[in-house]
C-alpha positions in Angstrom: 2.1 3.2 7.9 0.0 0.4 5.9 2.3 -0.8 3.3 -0.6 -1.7 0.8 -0.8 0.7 -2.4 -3.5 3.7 -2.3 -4.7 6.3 -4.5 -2.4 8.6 -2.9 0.2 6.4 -3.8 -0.4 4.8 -7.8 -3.4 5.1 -9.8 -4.6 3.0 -12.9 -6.6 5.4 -15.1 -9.8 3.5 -15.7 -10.5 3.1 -19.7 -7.5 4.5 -21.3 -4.8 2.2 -22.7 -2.3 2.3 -26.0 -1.0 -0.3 -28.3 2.5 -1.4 -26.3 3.5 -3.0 -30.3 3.1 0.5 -31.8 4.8 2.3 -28.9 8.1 -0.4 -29.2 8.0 -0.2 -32.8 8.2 3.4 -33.1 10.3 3.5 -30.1 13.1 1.9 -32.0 12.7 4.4 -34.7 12.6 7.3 -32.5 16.3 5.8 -30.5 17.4 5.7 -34.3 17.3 9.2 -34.2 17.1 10.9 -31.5 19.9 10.6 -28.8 19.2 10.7 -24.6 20.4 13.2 -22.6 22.0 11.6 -19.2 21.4 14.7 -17.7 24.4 14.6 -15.1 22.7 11.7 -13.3 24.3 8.2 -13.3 22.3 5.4 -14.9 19.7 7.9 -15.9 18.6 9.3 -19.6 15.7 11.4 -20.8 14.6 12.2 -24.5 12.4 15.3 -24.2 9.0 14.8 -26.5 7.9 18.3 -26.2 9.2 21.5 -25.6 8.2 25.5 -25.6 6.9 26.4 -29.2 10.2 27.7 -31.5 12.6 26.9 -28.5 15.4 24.2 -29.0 16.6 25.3 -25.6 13.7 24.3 -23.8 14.3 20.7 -24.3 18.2 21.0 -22.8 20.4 20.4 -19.5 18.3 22.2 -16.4 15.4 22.3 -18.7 15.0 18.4 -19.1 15.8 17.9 -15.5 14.0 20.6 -13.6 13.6 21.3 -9.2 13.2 18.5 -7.2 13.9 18.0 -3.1 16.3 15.4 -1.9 17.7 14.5 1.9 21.3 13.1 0.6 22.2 12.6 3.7 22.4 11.2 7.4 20.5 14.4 8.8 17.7 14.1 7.1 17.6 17.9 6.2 15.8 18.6 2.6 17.8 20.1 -0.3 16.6 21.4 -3.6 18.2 21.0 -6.4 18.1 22.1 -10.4 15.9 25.0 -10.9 12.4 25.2 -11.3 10.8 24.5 -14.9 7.2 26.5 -16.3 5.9 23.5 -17.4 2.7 24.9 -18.8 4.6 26.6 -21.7 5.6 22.7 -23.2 2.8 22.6 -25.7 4.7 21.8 -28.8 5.8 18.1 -29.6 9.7 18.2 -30.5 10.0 16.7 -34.3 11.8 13.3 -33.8 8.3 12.1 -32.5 5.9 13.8 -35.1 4.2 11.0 -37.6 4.8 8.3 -34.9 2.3 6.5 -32.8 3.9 8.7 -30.1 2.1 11.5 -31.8 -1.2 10.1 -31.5 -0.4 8.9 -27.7 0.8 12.4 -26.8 -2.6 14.1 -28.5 -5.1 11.8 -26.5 -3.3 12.3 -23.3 -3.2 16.4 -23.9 -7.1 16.1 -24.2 -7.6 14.4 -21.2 -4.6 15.9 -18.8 -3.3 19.2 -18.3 0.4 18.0 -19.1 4.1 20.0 -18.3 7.1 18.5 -19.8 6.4 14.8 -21.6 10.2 12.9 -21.6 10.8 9.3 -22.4 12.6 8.1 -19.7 15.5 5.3 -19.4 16.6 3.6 -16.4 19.4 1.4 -16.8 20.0 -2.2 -15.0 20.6 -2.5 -11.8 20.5 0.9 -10.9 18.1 3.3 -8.5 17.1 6.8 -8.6 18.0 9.2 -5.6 15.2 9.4 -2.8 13.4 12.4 -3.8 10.6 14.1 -4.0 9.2 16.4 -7.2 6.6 19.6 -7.4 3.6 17.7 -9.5 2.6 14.4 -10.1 3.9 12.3 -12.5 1.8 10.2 -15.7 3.8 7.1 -16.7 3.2 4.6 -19.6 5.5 1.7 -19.3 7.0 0.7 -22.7 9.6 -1.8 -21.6 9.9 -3.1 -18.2 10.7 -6.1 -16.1 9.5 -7.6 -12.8 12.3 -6.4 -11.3 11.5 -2.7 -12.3 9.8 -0.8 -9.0 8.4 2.3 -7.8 8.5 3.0 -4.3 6.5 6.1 -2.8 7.3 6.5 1.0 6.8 3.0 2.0 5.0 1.4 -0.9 6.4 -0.8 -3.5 5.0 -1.3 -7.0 5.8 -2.4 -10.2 3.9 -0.8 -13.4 3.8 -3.4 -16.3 4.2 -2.7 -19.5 0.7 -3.5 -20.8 -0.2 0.3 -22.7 -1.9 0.8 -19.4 -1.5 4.6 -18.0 -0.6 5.3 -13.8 -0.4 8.3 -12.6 2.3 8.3 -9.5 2.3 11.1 -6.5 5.7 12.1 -7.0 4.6 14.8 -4.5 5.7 12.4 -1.7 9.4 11.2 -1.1 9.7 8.3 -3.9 12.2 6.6 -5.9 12.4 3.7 -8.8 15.0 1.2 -9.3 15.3 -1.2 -11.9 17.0 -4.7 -10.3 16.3 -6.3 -14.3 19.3 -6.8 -16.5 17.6 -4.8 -19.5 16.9 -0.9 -19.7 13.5 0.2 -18.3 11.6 3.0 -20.2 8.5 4.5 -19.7 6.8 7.6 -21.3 6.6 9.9 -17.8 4.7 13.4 -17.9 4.4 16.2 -15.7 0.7 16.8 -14.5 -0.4 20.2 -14.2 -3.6 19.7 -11.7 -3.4 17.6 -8.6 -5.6 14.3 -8.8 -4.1 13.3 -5.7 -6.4 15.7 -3.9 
């Protein structure tokens, strides 16, 4: 297996970045406010920007988390786990982030993507996700990173800076991240409804 990056792997959307000053500023406004949910999983914390329209329980426990695959161990035999989320019904953004440059951010990206569930996402130092695998591909805007911050799909490596830039990750395939820094990583991540990796 070539261990160079492909378009199955991570892809750059051509012409579409956001102001990375606007996201951090309003980022700190938005952690002022609204609290992360660790969601049961070590070193891992998600604030949910949208949810179902008029449903507070949409944006908690299972609901933030939703169905993933994972081989936890030495057989190798695939496990789901959580339940799984209908992701087309998270239209409405969740009012911590209304009249914030995450508003704006969130709108553009509707128009242009068919989007599921939008979280922020935090990855504490020094710390990795499980070796999993999820049912869509994934949209991720880096808002604070470090070189030390990577994603790896199968056997591919790759760090996303954070630059306003927008990737788009095949989470379809076994994949982790793992943040070897010393300060939290957080990116904006989406669920995407329709397959680019086809």
């Amino acid at each position: 297996m070539s261990n160079t990056a492909t378009f199955k792997d991570f892809y750059q959307v051509p012409n579409l970045s956001f102001n990375i000053n606007k996201l951090r500023e309003d980022l700190s406004k938005i952690l002022k406010k609204s609290k992360y949910q660790t969601l049961g999983i070590t070193n891992f914390a998600a604030i949910p920007m949208n949810q179902i329209p008029g449903d507070e329980n949409s944006i908690q426990g299972h609901n933030v988390r939703g169905i993933y695959w994972t081989k936890p161990d030495e057989s190798g035999k695939e496990v789901a786990r959580d339940k799984p989320i209908n992701e087309s019904k998270y239209t409405e953004l969740t009012n911590d982030f209304k009249n914030t440059y995450f508003e704006e951010v969130y709108k553009i990206l509707s128009s242009k993507f068919k989007l599921g569930r939008v979280r922020l996402l935090l990855k504490e130092p020094r710390s990795t996700l499980s070796w999993h695998k999820d049912p869509e591909p994934r949209l991720h805007i880096p808002i604070i990173t470090n070189p030390g911050c990577k994603m790896v799909i199968e056997d591919v490596a790759k760090h996303m800076p954070a630059d306003g830039k927008v990737w788009i990750t095949n989470n379809t395939r076994y994949h982790n991240f793992f943040n070897g820094g010393e300060q939290n990583r957080i990116h904006i991540v989406a669920c995407m409804l329709e397959n680019r990796f086809n």
